[in-house]
PQR file with spaces between the fields and no chain letter, atoms N, CA, C, O and H, PARSE charges and radii, in Angstrom:
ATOM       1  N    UNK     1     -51.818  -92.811   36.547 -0.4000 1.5000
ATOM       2  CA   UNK     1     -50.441  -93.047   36.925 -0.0000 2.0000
ATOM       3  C    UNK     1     -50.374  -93.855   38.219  0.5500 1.7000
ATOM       4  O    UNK     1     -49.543  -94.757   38.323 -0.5500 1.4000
ATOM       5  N    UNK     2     -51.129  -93.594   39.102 -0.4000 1.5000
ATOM       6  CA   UNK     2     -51.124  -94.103   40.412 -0.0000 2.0000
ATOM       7  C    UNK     2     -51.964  -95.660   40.261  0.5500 1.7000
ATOM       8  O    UNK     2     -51.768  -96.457   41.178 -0.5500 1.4000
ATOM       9  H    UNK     2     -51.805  -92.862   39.017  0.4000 1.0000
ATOM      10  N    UNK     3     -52.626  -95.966   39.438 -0.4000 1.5000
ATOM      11  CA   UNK     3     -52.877  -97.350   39.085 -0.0000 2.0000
ATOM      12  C    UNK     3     -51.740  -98.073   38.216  0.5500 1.7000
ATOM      13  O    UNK     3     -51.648  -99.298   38.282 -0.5500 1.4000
ATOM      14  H    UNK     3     -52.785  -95.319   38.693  0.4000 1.0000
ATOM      15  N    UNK     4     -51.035  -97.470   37.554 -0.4000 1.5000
ATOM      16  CA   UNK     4     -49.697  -98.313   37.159 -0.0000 2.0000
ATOM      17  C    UNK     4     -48.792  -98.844   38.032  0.5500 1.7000
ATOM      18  O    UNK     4     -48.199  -99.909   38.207 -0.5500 1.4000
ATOM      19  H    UNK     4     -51.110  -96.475   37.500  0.4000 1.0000
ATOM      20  N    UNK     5     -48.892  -97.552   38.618 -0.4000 1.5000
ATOM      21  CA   UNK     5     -47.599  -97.500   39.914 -0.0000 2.0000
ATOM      22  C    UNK     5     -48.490  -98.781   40.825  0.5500 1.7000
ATOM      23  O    UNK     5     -47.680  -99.529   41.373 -0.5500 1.4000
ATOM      24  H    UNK     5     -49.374  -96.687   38.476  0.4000 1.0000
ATOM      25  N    UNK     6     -49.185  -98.968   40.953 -0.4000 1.5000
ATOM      26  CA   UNK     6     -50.169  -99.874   41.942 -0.0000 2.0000
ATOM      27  C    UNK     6     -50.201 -101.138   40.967  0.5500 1.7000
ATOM      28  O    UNK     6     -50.721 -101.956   41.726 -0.5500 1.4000
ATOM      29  H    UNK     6     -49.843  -98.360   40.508  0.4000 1.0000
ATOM      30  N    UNK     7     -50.015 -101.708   39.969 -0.4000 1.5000
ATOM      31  CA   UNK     7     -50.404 -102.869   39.306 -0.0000 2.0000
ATOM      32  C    UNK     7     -48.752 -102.974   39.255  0.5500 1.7000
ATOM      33  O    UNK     7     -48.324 -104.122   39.137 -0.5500 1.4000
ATOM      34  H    UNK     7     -49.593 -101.043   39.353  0.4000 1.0000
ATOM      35  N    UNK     8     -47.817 -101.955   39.327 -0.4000 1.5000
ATOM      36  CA   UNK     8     -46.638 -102.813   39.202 -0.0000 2.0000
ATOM      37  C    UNK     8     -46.053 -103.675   40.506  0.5500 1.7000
ATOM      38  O    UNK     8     -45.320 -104.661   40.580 -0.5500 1.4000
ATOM      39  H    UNK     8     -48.165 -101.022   39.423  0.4000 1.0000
ATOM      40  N    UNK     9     -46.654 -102.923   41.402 -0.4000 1.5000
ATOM      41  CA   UNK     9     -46.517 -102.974   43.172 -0.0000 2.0000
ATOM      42  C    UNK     9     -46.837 -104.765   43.495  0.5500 1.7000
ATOM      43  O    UNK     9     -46.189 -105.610   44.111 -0.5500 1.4000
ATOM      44  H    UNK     9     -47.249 -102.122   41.343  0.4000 1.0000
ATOM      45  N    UNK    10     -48.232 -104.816   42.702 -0.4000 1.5000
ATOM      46  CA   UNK    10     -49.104 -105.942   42.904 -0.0000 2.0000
ATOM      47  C    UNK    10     -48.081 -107.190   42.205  0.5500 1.7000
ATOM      48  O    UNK    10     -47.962 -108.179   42.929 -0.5500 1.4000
ATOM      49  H    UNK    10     -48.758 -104.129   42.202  0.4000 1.0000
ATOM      50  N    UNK    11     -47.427 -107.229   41.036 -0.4000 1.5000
ATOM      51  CA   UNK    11     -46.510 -107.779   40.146 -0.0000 2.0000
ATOM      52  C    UNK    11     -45.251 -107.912   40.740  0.5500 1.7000
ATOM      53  O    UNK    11     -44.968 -109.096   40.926 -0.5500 1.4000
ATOM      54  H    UNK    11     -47.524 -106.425   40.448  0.4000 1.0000
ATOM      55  N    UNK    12     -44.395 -107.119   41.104 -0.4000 1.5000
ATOM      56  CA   UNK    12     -43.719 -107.399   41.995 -0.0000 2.0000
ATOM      57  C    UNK    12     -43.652 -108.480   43.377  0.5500 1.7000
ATOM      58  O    UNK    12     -42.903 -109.427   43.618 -0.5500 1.4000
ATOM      59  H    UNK    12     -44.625 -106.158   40.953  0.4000 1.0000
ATOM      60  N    UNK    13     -44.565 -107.990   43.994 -0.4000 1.5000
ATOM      61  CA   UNK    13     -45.126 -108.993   44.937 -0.0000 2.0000
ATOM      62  C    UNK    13     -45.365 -110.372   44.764  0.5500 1.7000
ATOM      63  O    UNK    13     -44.735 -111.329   45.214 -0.5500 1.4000
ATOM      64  H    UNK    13     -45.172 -107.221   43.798  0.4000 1.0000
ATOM      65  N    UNK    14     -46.356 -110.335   44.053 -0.4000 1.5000
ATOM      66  CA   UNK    14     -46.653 -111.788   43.196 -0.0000 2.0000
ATOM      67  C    UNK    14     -45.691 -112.523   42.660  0.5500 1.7000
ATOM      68  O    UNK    14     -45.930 -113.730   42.687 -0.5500 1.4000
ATOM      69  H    UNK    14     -46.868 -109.558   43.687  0.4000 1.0000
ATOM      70  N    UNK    15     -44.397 -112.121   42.047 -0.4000 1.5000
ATOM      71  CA   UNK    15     -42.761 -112.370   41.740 -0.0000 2.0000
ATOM      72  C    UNK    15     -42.451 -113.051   42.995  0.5500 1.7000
ATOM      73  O    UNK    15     -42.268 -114.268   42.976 -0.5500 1.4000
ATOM      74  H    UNK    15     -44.203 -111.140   42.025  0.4000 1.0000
ATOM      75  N    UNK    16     -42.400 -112.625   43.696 -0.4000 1.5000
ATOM      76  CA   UNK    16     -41.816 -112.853   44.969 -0.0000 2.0000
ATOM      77  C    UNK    16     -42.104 -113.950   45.651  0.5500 1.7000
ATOM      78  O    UNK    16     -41.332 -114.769   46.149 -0.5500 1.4000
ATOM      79  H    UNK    16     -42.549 -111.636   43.711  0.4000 1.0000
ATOM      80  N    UNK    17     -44.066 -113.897   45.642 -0.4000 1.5000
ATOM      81  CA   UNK    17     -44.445 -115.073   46.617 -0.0000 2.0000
ATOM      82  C    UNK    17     -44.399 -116.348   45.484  0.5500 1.7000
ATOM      83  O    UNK    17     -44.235 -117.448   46.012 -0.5500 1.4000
ATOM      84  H    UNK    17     -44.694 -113.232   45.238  0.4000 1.0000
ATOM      85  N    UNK    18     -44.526 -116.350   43.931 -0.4000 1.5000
ATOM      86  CA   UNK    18     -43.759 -117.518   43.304 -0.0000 2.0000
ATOM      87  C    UNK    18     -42.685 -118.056   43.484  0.5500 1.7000
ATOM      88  O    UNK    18     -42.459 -119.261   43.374 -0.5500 1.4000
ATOM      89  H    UNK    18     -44.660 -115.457   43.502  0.4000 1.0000
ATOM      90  N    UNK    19     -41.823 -117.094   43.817 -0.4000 1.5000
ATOM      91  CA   UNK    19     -40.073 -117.860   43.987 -0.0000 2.0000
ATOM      92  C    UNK    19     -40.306 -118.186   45.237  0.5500 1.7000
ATOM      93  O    UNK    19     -39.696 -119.234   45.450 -0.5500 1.4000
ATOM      94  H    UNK    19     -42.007 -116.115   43.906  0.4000 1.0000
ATOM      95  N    UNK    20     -41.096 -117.698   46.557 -0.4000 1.5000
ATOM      96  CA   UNK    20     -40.941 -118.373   48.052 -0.0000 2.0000
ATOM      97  C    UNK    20     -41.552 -119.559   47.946  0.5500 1.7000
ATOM      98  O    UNK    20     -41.186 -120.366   48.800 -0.5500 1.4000
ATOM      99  H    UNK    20     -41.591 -116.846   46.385  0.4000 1.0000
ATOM     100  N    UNK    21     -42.594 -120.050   46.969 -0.4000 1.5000
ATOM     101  CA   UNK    21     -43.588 -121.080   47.014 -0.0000 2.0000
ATOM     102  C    UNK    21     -42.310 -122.264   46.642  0.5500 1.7000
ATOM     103  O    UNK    21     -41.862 -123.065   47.462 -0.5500 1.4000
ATOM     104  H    UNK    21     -42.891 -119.395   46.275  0.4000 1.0000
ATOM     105  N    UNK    22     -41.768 -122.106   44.862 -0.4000 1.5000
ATOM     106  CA   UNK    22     -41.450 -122.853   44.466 -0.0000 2.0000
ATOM     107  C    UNK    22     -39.311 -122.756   45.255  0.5500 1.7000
ATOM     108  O    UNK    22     -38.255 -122.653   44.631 -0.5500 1.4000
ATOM     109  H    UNK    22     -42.132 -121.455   44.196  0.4000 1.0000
ATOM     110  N    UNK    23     -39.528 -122.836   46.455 -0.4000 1.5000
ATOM     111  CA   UNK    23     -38.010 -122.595   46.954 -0.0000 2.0000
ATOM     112  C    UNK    23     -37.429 -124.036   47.243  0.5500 1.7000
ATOM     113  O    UNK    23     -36.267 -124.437   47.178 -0.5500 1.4000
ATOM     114  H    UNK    23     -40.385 -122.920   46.962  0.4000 1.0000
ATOM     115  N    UNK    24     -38.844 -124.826   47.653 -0.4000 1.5000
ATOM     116  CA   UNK    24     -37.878 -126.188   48.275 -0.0000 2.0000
ATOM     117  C    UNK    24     -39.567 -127.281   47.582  0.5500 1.7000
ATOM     118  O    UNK    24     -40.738 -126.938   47.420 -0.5500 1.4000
ATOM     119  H    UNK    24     -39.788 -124.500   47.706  0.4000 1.0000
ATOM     120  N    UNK    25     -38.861 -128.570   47.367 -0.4000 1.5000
ATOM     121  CA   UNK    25     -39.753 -129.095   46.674 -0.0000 2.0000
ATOM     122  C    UNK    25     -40.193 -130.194   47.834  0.5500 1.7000
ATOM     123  O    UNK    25     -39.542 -130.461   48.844 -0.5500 1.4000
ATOM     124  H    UNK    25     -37.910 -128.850   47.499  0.4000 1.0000
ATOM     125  N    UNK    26     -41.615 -130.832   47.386 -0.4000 1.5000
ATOM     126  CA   UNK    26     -42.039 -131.721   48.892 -0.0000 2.0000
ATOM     127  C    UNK    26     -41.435 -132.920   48.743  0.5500 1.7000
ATOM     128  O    UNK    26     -40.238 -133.092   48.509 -0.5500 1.4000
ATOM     129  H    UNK    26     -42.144 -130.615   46.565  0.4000 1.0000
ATOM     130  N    UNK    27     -42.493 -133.977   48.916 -0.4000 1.5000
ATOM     131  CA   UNK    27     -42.140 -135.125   49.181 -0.0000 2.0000
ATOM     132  C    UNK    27     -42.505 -135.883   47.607  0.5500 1.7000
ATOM     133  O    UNK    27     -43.548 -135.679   46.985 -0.5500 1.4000
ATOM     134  H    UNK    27     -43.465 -133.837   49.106  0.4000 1.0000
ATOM     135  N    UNK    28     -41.192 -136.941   47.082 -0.4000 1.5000
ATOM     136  CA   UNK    28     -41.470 -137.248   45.853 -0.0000 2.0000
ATOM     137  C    UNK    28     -41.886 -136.410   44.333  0.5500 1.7000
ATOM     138  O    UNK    28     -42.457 -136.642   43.267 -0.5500 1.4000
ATOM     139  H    UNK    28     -40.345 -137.107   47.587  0.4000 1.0000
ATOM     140  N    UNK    29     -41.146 -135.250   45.079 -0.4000 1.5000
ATOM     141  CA   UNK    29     -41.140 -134.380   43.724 -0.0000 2.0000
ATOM     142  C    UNK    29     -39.523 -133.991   43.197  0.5500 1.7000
ATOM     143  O    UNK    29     -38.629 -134.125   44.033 -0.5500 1.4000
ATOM     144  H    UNK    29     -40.683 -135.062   45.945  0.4000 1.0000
ATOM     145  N    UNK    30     -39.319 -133.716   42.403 -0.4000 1.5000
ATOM     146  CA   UNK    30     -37.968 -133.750   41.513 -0.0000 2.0000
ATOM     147  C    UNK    30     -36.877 -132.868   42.320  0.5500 1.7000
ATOM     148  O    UNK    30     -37.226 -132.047   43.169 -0.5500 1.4000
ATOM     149  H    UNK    30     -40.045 -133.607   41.724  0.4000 1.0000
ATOM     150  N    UNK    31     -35.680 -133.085   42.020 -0.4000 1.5000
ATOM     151  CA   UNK    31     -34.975 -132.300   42.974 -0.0000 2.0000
ATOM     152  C    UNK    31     -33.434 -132.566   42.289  0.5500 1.7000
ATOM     153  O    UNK    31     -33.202 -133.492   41.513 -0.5500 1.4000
ATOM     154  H    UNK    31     -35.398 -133.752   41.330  0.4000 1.0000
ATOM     155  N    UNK    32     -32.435 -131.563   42.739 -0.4000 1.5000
ATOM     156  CA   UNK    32     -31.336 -130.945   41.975 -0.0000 2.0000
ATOM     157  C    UNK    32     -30.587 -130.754   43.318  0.5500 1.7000
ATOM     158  O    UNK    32     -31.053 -130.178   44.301 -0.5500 1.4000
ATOM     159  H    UNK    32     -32.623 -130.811   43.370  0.4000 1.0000
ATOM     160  N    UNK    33     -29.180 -131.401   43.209 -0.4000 1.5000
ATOM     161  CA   UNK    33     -28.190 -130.983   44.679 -0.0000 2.0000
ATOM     162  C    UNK    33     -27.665 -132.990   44.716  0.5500 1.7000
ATOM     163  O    UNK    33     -28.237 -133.983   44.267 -0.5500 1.4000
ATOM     164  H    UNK    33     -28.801 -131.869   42.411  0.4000 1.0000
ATOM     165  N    UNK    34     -26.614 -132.842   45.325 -0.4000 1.5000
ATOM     166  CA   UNK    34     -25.750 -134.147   45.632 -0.0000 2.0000
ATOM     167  C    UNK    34     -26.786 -135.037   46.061  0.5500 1.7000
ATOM     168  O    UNK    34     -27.840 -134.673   46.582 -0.5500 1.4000
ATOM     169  H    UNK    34     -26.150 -132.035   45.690  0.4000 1.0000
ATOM     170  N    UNK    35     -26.317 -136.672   45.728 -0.4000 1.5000
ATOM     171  CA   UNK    35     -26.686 -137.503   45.951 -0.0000 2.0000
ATOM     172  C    UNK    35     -26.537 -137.710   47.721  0.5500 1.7000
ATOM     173  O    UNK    35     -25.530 -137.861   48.413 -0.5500 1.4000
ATOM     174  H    UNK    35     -25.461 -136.967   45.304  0.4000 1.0000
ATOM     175  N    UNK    36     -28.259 -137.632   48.154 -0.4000 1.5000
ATOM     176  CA   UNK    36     -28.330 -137.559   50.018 -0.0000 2.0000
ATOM     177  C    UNK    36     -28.077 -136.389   50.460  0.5500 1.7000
ATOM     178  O    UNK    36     -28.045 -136.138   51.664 -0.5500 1.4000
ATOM     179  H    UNK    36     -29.078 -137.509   47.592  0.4000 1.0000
ATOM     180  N    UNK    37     -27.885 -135.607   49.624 -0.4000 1.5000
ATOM     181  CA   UNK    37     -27.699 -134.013   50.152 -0.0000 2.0000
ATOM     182  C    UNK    37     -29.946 -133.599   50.361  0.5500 1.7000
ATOM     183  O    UNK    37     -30.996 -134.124   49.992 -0.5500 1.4000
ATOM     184  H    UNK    37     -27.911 -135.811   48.645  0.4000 1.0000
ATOM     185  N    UNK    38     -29.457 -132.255   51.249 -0.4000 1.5000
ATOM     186  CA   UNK    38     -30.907 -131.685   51.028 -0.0000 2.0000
ATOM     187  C    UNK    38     -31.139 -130.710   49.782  0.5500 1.7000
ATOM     188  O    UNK    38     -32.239 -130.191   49.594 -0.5500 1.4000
ATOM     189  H    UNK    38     -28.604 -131.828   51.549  0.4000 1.0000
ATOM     190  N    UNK    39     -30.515 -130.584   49.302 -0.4000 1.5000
ATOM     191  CA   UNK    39     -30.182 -130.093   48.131 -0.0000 2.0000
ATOM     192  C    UNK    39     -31.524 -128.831   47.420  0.5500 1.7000
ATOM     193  O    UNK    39     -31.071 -127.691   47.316 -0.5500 1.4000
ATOM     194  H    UNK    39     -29.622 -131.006   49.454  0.4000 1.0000
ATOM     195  N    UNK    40     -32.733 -128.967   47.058 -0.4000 1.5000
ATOM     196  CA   UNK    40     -33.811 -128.099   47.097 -0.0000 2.0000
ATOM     197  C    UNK    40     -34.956 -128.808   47.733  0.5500 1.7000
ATOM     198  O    UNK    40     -36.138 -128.484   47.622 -0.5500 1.4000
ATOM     199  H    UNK    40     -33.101 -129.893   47.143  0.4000 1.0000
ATOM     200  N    UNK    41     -34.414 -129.944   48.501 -0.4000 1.5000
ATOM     201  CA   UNK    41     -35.735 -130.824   48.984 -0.0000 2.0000
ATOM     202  C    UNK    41     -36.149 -129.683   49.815  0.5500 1.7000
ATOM     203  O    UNK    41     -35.373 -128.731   49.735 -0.5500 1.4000
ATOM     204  H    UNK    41     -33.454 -130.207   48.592  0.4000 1.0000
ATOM     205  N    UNK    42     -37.745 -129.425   51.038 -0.4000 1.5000
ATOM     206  CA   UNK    42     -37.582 -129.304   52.082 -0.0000 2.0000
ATOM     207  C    UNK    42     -37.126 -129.896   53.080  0.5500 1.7000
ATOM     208  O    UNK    42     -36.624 -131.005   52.898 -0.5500 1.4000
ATOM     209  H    UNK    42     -38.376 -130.198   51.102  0.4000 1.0000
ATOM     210  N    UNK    43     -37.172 -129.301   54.491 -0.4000 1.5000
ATOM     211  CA   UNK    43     -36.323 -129.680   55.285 -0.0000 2.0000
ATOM     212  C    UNK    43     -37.020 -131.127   55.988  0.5500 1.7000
ATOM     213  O    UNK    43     -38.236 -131.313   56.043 -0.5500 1.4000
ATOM     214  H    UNK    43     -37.580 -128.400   54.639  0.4000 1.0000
ATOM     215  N    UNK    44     -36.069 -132.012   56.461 -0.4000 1.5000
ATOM     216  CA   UNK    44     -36.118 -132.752   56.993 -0.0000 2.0000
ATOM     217  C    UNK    44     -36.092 -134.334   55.249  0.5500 1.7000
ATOM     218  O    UNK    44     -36.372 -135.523   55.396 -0.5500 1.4000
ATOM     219  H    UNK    44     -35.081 -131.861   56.416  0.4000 1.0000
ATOM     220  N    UNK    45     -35.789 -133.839   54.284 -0.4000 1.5000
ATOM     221  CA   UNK    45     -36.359 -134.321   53.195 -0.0000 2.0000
ATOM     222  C    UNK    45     -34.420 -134.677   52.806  0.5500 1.7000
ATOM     223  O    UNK    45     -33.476 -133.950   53.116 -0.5500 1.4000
ATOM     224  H    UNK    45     -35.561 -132.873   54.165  0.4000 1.0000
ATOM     225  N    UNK    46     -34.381 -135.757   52.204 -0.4000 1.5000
ATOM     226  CA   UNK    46     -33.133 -135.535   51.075 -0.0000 2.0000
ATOM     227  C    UNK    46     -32.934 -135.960   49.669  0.5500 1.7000
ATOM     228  O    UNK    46     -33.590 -136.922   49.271 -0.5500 1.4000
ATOM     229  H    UNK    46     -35.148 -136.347   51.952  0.4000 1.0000
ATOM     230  N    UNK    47     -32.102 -135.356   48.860 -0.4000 1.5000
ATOM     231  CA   UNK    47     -32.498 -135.487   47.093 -0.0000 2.0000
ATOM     232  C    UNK    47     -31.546 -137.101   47.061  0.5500 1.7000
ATOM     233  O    UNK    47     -30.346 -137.266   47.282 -0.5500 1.4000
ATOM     234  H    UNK    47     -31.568 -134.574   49.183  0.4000 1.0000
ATOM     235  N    UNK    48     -32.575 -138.095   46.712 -0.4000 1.5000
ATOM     236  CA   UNK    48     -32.437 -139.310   46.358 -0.0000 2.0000
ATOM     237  C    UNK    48     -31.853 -139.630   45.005  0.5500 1.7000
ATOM     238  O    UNK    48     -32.680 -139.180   44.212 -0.5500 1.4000
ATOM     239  H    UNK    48     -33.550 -137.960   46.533  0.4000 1.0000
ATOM     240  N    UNK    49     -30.852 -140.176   44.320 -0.4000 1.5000
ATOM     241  CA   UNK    49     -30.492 -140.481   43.237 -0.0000 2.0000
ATOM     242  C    UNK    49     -30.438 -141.763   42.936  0.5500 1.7000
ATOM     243  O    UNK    49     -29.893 -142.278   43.912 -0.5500 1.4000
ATOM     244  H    UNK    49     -30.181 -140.542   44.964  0.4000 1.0000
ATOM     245  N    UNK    50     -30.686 -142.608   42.145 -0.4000 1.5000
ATOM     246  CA   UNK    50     -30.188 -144.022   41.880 -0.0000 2.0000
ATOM     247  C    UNK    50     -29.104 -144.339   41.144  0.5500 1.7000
ATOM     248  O    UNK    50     -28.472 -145.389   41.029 -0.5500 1.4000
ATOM     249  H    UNK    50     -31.130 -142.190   41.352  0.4000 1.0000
ATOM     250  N    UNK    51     -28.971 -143.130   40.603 -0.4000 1.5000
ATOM     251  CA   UNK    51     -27.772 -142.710   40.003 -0.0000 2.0000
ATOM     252  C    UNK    51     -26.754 -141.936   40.221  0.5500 1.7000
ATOM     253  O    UNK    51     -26.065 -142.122   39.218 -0.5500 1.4000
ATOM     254  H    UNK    51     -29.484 -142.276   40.697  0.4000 1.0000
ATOM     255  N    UNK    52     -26.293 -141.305   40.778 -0.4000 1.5000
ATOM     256  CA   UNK    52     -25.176 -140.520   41.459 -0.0000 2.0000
ATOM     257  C    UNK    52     -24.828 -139.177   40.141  0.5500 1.7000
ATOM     258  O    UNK    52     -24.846 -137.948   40.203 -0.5500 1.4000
ATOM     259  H    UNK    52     -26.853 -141.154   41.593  0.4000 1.0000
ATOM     260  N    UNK    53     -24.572 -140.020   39.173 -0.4000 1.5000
ATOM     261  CA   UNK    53     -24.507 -139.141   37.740 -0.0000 2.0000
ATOM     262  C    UNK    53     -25.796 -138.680   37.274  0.5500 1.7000
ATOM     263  O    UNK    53     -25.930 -138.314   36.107 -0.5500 1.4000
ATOM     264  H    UNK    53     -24.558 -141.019   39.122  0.4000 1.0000
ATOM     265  N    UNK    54     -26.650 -138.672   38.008 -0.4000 1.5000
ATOM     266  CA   UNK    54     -27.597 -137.719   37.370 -0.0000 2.0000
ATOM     267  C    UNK    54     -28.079 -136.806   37.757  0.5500 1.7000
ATOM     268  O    UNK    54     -27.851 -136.407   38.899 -0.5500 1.4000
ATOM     269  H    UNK    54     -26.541 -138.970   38.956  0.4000 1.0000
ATOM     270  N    UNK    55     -29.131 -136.011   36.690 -0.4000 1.5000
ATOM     271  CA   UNK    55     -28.800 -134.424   37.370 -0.0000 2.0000
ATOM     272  C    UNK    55     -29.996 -134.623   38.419  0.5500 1.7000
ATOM     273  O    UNK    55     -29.644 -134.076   39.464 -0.5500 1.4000
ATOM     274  H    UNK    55     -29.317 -136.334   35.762  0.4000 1.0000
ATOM     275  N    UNK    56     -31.064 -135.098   38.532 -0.4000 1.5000
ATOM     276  CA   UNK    56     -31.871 -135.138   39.279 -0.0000 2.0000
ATOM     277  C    UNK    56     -32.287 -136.052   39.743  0.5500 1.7000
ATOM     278  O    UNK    56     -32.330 -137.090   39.081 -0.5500 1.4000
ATOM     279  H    UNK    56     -31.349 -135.542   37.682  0.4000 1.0000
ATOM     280  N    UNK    57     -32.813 -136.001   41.236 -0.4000 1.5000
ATOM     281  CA   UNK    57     -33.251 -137.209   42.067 -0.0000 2.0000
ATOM     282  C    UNK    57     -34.867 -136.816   42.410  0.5500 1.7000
ATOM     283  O    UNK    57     -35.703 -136.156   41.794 -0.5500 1.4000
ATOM     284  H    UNK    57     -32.778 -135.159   41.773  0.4000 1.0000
ATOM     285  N    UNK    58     -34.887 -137.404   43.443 -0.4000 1.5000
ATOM     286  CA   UNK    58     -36.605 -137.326   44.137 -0.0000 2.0000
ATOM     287  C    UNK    58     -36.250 -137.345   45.552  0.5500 1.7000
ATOM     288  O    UNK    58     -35.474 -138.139   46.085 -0.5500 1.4000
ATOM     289  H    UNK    58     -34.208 -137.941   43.944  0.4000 1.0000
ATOM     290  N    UNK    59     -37.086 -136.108   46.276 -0.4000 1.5000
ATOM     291  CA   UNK    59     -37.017 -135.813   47.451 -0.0000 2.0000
ATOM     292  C    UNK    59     -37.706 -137.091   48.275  0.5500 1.7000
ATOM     293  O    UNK    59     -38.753 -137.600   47.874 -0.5500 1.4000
ATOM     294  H    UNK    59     -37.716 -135.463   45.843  0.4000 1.0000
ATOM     295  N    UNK    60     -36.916 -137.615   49.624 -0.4000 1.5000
ATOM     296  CA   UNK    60     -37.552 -138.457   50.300 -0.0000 2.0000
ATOM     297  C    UNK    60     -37.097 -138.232   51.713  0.5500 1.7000
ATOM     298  O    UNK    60     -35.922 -137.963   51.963 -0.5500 1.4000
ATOM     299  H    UNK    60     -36.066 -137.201   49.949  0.4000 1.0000
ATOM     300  N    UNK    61     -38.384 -138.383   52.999 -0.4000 1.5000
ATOM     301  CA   UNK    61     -37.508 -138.636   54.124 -0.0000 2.0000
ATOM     302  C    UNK    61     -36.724 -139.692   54.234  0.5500 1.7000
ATOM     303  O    UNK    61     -36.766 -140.740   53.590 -0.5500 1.4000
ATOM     304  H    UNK    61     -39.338 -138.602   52.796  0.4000 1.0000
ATOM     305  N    UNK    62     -35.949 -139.342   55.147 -0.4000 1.5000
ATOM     306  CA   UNK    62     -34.526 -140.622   55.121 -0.0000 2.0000
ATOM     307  C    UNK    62     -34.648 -140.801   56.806  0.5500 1.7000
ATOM     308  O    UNK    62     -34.103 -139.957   57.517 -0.5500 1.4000
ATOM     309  H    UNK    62     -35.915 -138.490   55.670  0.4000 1.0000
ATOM     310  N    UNK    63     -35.388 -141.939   57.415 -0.4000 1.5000
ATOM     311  CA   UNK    63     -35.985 -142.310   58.767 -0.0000 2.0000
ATOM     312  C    UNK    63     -34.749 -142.047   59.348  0.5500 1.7000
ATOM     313  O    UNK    63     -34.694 -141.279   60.309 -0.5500 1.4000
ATOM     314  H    UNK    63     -35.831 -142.625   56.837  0.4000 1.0000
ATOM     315  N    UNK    64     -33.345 -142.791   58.721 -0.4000 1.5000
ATOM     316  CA   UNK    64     -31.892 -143.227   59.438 -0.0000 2.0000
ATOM     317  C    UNK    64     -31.355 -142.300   59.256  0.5500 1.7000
ATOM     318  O    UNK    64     -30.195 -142.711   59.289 -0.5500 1.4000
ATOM     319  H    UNK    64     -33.391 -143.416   57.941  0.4000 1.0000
ATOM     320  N    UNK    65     -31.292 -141.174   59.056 -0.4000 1.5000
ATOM     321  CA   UNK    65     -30.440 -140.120   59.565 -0.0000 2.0000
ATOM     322  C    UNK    65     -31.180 -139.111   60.396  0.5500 1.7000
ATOM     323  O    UNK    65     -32.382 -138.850   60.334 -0.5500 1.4000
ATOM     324  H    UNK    65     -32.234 -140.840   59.030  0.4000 1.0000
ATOM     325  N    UNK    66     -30.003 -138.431   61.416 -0.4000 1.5000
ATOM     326  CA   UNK    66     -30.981 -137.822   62.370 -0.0000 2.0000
ATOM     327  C    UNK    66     -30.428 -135.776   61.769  0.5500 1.7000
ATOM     328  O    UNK    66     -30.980 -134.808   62.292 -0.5500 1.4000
ATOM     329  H    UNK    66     -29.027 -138.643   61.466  0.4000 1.0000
């Protein structure tokens, strides 16, 4: 019982540090939120669109904004 209770503990956890990993995406990886917004980029990063109407852009630093 106390190894269930302990493998669910471990599972839980592991839940957790997946969603903290995948929270904000890096540089040139896919991204969801307004056109120039930071939207799930990380920080200092913003979700690039070429399209405005679409659902996803690519995270990039943006030198000209402070």
């Amino acid at each position: 019982m106390k190894l269930l209770a302990l493998l669910l503990v471990c599972l839980a956890v592991s839940g957790c540090l997946v969603e903290v990993v995948t929270a904000c995406r890096g540089h040139d990886q896919p991204c969801e939120g307004a056109n120039g917004s930071q939207g799930n980029c990380c920080g200092g990063m913003h979700c690039q669109k070429n399209d405005p109407s679409w659902a996803q852009g690519r995270c990039y630093y943006n030198p000209g904004r402070k």
